[in-house]
C-alpha positions as CSV (number, residue, x, y, z in Angstrom):
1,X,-9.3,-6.8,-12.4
2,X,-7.2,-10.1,-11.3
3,X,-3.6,-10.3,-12.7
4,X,-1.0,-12.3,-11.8
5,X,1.7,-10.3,-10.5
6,X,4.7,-11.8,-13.0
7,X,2.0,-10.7,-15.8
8,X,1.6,-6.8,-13.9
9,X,5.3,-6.9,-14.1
10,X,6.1,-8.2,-17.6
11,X,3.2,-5.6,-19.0
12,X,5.5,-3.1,-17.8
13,X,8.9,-4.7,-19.9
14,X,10.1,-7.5,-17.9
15,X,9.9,-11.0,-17.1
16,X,9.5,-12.9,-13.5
17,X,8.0,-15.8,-12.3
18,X,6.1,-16.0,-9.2
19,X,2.8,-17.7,-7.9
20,X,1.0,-14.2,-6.1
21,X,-1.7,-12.4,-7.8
22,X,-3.0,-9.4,-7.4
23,X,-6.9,-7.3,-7.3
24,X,-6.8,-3.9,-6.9
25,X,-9.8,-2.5,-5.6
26,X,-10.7,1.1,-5.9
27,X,-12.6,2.1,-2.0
28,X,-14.0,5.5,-1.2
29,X,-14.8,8.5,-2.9
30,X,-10.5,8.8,-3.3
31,X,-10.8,5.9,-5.6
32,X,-8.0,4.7,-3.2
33,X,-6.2,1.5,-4.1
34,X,-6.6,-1.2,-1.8
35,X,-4.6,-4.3,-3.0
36,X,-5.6,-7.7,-2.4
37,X,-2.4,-10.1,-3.2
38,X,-2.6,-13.8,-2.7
39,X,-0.6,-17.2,-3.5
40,X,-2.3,-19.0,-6.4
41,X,-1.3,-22.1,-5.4
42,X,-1.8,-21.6,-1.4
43,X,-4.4,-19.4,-1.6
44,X,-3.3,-17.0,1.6
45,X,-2.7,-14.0,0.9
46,X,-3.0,-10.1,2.4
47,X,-5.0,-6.9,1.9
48,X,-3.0,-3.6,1.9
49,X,-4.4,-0.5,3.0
50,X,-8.2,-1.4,3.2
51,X,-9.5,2.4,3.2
52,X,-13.4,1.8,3.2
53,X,-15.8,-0.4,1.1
54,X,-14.9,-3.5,3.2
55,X,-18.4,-5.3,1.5
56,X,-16.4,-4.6,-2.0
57,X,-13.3,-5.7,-0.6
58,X,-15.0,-8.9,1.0
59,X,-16.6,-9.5,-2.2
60,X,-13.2,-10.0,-3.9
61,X,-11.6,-11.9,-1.0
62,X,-14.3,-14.8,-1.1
63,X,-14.7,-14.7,-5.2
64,X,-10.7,-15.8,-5.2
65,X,-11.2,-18.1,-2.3
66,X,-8.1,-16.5,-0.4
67,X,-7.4,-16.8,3.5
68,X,-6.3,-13.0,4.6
69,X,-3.5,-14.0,7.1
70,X,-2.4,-10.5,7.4
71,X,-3.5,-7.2,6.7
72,X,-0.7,-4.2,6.1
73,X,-1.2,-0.5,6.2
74,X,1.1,2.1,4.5
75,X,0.5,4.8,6.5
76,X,-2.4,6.0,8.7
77,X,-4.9,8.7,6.2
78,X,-8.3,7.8,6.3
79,X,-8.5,6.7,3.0
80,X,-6.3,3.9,3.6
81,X,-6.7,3.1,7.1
82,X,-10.2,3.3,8.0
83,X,-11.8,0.1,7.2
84,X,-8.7,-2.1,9.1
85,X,-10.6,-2.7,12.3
86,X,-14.0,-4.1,10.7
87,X,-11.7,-6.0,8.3
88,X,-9.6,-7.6,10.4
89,X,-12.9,-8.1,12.9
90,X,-14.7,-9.7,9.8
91,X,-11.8,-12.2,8.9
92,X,-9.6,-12.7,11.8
93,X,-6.6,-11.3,10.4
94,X,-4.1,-9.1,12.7
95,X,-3.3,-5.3,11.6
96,X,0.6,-4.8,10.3
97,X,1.8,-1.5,10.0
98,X,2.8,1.6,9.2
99,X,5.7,3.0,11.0
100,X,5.0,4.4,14.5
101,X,5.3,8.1,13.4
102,X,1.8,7.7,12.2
103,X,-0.1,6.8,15.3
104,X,-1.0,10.0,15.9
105,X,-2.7,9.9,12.5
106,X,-4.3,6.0,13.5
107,X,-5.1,7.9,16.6
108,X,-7.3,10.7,15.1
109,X,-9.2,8.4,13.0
110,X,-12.9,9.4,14.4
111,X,-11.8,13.0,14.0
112,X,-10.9,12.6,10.3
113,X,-14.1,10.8,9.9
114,X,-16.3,13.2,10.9
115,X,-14.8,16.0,9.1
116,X,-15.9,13.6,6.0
117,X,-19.4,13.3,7.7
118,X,-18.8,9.8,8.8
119,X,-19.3,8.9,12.6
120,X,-18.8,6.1,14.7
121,X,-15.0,5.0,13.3
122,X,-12.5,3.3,15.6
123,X,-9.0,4.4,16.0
124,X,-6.7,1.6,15.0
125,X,-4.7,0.0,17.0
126,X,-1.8,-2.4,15.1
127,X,-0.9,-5.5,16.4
128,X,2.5,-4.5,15.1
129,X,4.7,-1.6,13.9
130,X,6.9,-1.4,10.6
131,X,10.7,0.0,10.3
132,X,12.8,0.7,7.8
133,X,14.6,-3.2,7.2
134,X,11.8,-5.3,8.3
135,X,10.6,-8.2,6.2
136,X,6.9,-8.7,5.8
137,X,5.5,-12.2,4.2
138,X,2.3,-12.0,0.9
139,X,1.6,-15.2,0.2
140,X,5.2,-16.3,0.7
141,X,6.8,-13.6,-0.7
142,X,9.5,-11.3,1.1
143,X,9.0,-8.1,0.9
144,X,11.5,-5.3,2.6
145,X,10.1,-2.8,4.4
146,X,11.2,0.6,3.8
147,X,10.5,3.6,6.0
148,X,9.8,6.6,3.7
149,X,8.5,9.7,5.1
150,X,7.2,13.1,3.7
151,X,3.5,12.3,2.8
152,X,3.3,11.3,6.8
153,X,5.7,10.8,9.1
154,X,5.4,7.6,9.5
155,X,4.5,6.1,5.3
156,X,6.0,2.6,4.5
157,X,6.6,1.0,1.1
158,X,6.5,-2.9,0.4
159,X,9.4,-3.8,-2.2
160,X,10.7,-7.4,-4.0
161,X,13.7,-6.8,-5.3
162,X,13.0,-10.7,-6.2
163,X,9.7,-10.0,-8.1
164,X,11.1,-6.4,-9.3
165,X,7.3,-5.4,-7.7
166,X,6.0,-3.2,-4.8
167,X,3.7,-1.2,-3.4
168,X,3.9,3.0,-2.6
169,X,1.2,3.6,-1.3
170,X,0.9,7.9,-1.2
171,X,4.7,8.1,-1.8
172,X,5.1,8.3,-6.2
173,X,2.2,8.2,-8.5
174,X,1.9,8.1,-11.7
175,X,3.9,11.1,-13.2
176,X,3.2,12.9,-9.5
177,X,4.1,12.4,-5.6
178,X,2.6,12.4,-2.7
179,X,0.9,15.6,-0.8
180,X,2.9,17.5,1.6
181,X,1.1,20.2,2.4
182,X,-0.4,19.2,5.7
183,X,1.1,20.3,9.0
184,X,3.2,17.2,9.7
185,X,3.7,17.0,5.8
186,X,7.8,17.4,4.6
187,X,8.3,17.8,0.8
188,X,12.4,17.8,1.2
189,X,12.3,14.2,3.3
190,X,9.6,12.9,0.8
191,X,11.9,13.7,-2.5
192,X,15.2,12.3,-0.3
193,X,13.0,8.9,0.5
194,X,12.1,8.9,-3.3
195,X,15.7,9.5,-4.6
196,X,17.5,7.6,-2.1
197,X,15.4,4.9,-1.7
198,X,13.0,4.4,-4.3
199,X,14.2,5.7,-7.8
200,X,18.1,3.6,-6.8
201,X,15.1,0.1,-7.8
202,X,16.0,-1.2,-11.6
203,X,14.1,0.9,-14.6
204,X,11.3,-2.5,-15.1
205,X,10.8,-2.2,-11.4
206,X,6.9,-2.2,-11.2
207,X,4.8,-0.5,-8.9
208,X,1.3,-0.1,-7.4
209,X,0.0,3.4,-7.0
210,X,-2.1,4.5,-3.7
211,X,-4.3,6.1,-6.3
212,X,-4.7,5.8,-10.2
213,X,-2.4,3.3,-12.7
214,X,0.5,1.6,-11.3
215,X,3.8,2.5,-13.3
216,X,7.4,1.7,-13.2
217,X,10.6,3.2,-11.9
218,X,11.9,3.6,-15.3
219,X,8.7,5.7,-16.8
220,X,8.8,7.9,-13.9
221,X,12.4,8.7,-14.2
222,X,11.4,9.6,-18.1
223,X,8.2,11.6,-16.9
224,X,7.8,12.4,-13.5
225,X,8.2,15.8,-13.6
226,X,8.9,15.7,-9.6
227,X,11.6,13.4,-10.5
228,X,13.3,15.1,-13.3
């Protein structure tokens, strides 16, 4: 489903107005949310965190007509990550992203792959890193990068305070968090990035999910069990 991204926000209690729009696009057996978010006006836009399906993503990029300048990763699982280098081959479009603590997971793509029974994946190699304070550009918008480990070491978020709109990635869910419970997981530096960084944003502060229904800061202060 297309929405424009003042609408996302104003289903979710408040009011902006902006000119991006937004598809989510469940890929993989994860049902992982890959986000295509363009300029209506411009039509350039970005993909975020293309984790597979890249025919399904395609499919959406040419029904909205949109020129993919850029694509951004949140961190480097192979739900999110895997599909980057046959995207970015397909439309032309350089690799942004995620912080350089996770390029030993963009590294170890093939091996995840094949533990999922897929063969023949890439590592990725980003034509740019992310760290905490950077400013990355969707379809003219600014949004601040911030650095928030835990999940992986090196998991960014996309926020506009302008928009009161972002994107987590694996960080907060819907009424959950993000895993921890791998080897370079770190549950006490994921629920620091989350209070310090993430749940200081306003209540109406809307959000896209890596997985399932986005939500807002204030509902997840309310039920987030995590967070209360």
């Amino acid at each position: 489903m297309t929405l424009p991204v003042s609408r996302l926000v104003r289903l979710n209690g408040n009011k902006v107005v902006s000119d991006l729009k937004v598809t989510i696009i469940p890929v993989t057996p994860f049902q992982q949310n890959c986000a295509l978010i363009w300029n209506a006006e411009t039509l350039k836009g970005a993909v975020i965190d293309p984790g597979g399906d890249i025919q399904k993503i395609m499919k959406a990029v040419k029904s909205a007509g949109v020129t993919v300048e850029t694509i951004f990763l949140t961190h480097g699982h192979l739900d999110h990550a895997a599909g980057a280098n046959e995207l970015a081959e397909l439309i032309g479009a350089r690799v942004v992203g995620p912080q350089k603590g996770d390029q030993f997971l963009l590294d170890s793509l093939p091996e995840q792959a094949i533990r999922f029974g897929v063969h023949g994946l890439k590592a990725v190699k980003p034509d740019q890193w992310l760290d905490e304070g950077d400013n990355i550009s969707i379809g003219g918008e600014s949004f601040e990068v911030l650095h928030c480990p835990g999940h992986t070491p090196g998991h960014v978020v996309f926020v506009s305070r302008h928009l009161n709109f972002g994107i987590f990635g694996d960080v907060l869910f819907r009424n959950s968090i993000g895993r921890t419970d791998f080897e370079y997981g770190n549950h006490e530096e994921l629920l620091a990035a989350i209070s310090g960084k993430i749940m200081v944003l306003p209540d109406d502060f809307c959000f896209i999910c890596g997985h399932g229904e986005s939500s807002t800061i204030g509902a997840e202060r309310k039920s987030n069990p995590f967070i209360r």
